[in-house]
Every structure is written in C-alpha cells, then in structure tokens.
N, C-alpha and C positions, 0 to 999 in steps of 0.2 A: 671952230668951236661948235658950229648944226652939225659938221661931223660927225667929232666924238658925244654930242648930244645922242644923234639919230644913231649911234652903234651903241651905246648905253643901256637906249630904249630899247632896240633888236634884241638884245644880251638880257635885257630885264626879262621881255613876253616868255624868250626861247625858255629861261630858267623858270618862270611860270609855269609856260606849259609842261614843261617838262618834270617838274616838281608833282603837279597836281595829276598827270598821267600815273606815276608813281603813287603817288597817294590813296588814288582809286584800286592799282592793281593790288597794293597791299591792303588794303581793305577785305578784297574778294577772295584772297588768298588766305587772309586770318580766318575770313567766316568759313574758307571749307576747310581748313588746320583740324584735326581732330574730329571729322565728323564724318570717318568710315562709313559706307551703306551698310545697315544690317539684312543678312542673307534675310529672306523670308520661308516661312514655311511653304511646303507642297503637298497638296495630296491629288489623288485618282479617284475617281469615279467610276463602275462599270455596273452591269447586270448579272448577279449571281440569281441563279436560281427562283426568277421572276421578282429578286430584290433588287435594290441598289445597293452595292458595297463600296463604303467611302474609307479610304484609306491612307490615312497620315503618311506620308514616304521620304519628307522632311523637316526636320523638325526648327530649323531655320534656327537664328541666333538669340530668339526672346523667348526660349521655353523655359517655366517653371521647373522645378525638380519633381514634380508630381505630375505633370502634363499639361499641357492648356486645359483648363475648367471651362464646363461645357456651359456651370452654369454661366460665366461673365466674360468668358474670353474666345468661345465658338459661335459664331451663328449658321446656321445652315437653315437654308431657301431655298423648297421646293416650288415652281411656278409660281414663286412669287407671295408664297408663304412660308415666314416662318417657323420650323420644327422646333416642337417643344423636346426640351430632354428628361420631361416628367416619369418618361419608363425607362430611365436609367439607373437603377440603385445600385448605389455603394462607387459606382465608377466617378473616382474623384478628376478624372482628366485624359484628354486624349492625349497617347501616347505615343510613340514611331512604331510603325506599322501594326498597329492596331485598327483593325476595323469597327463601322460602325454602318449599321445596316438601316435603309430606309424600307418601309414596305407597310400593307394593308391598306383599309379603306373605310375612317378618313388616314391619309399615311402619319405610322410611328416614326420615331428614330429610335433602335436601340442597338444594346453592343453584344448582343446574342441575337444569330441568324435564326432561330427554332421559336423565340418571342415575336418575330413580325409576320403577317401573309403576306401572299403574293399580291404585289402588285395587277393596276389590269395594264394589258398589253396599250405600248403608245411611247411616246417619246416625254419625256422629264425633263424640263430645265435644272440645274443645279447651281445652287452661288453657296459657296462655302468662305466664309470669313474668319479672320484668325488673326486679332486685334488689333481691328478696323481694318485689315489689308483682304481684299479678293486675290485669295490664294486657287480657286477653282472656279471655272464660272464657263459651264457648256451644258452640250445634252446629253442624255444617258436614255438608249431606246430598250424600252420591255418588249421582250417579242410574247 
C-alpha cells in the first residue's frame, strides 16, 4: 500500500511539474505571438560642403504618408543640443532620401543647403531620433 502510495505521489510532482513547465512556456510564447519587431528607420550623416547632410535612407515600418513631422516625431542633437526646425517652412516631414542640412553659427537645421553657412571646422556629435528610437548617433568631422 506506501508503494503505490509513494508512486502516486512520484506521478502526482512529475505531472506538476511537468504541467506548470508547460504553462510557463505557453505563456511566453502567447506574449511574443504577434509582436513582429518593426524595422526602424536609418539615416547618414556626412560633411557637404562645410555642412552637415542628414539623410533619411530608410524609412523603417512606422512612417506616416507624409513623412515623420519634424515638428513631434524627429529630434536631432547637435553636441548635445537640440536643433530647432523653426527654419523649415512648408516641409511637413522627413521623407526617403531627403536631406536635411545642419550648418552656421549658432547651427541651423534646414532642408535647403544655400539657407545654412558653413560650419567651423572640428568634429560634431550627431544623435538623430525618430519616434523615441536612436536611428543615428556618431560623429561627423568638418574639415
């Protein structure tokens, strides 16, 4: 009879444990069911012409049909300030492969290279965001 007690009880833990392993992996498997990563946007950074040319090169899975709005859905940081988009008119959003030019002193952003000056020569941090994701974040040298 402590036999088939004691093999009762074995058979009880084993389906236990064995149930609530189960229970855990379907859990973690429901919460990732349906929750593809979304690609993110990319863009480049370089030096034209003593500016900075920032340049959208994808446009990643969360774009608007008119572009990311520079007013609430781009941020870009120069050293650790960031660029206002107050000299940008009419341009309702960044768009694929569209540039946008850093440059002058205190520095502009605009999306015509002929509106900003040169930069002075030296090295530039760049942090570009694009809806709360750091999509660029390096430096960019002015010779």
């Amino acid at each position: 009879m402590k036999d088939n007690l004691l093999v009762f009880a074995l058979i009880l833990i084993a389906s236990i444990l064995f149930f609530s392993g189960c229970t855990d992996s379907s859990e973690k498997d429901s919460s990732e069911k349906g929750t593809i990563p979304l690609e993110s946007a990319s863009a480049v950074a370089r030096s034209e012409n003593g500016r900075i040319n920032l340049t959208l090169i994808s446009v990643g899975d969360n774009m608007p049909s008119f572009g990311y709005s520079l007013k609430d859905s781009v941020r870009i940081i120069l050293n650790g300030e960031e660029l206002s988009d107050d000299n940008l008119t009419g341009n309702l959003g960044w768009e694929e492969f569209e540039n946008l030019y850093i440059g002058g002193n205190p520095p502009v952003l605009d999306d015509d290279l002929s509106n900003v000056d040169i930069l002075e020569p030296g090295d530039y941090q760049i942090t570009i965001i694009i809806l709360e994701t750091v999509i660029f974040d390096d430096e960019v040298r002015i010779f």
